[in-house]
C-alpha positions, 0 to 999 in steps of 0.5 A: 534481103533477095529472095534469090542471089546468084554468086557469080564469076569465072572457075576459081572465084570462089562461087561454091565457097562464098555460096554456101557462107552466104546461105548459111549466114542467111538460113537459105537454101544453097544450089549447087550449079555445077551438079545441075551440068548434064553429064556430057557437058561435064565431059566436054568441059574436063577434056578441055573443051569450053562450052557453047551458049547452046550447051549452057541452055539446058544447064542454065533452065535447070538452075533457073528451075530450082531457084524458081522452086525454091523462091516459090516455097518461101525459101531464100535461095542463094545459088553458085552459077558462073552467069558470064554473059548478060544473056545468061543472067537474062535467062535467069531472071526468066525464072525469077525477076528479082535475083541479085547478082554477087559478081565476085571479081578476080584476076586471071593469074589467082583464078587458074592457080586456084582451079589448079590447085582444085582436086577432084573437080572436072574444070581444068585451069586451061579453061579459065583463059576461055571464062575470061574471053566471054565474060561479060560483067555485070552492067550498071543497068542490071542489079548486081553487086561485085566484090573483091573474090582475091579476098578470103571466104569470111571477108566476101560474105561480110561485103556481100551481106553489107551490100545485100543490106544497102540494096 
């Protein structure tokens, strides 16, 4: 297995959920992205405004920080991190080469019914329509894996752990 798996994908995949399975189905460490958001961010992203790649720097180098601590540890480490644009996940892979990206794949009608249906969380489902505009899948080029996240929780990891084992 990777040292490092980030669980990507758009608010409503399932990157928290499938996250924490796989952490727990591999005894590592789980990062939980959304904590890692300054709070002005958080801010901006529940009034409704969508975030610039210059305000998802610092975001991205804080989770980067901890996967680096982490590998650096010994510990596997599994991460929830939206990562939608190849330069995101570039940024990333400055902290650990060898992450392996878990692309969870769904359509925009599940994911905004998901976010709605979230209490207590800051993203509001207005925002799922902008993750759309500027996400940008993995390419062949970059090693990443994608699963079915219209699926439920049990069924991703099961996928994720087949496809982990055959990377």
């Amino acid at each position: 297995m990777p040292p490092a798996i980030v669980v990507m994908g758009v608010a409503g995949c399932g990157k928290s959920a499938v996250g924490i399975a796989l952490a727990a189905a591999l005894g590592a460490v789980f990062i939980e992205g959304d904590r890692l958001h300054p709070p002005e961010n958080v801010a901006r992203m529940a009034s409704g405004e969508p975030l610039t790649d210059q305000l998802r720097e610092g975001w991205l180098d804080a989770i980067g920080e901890r996967i680096a601590a982490s590998v650096g540890e010994g510990q596997g480490v599994v991460a929830a991190c939206s990562a939608l644009k190849r330069g995101y996940r570039e940024r990333l892979r400055g902290f650990c080469p060898d992450i392996v990206f878990l692309y969870l794949e769904i359509d925009p009608a599940t994911a905004r019914q998901r976010v709605a249906s979230r209490k207590d969380h800051f993203m509001p489902a207005s925002l799922v329509d902008s993750q759309f505009a500027i996400l940008e899948p993995p390419g062949s080029d970059e090693r990443a894996l994608t699963i079915d996240a219209t699926r439920p929780v049990a069924d991703a990891v099961a996928d994720a752990m087949r496809l982990l084992a055959n990377s």
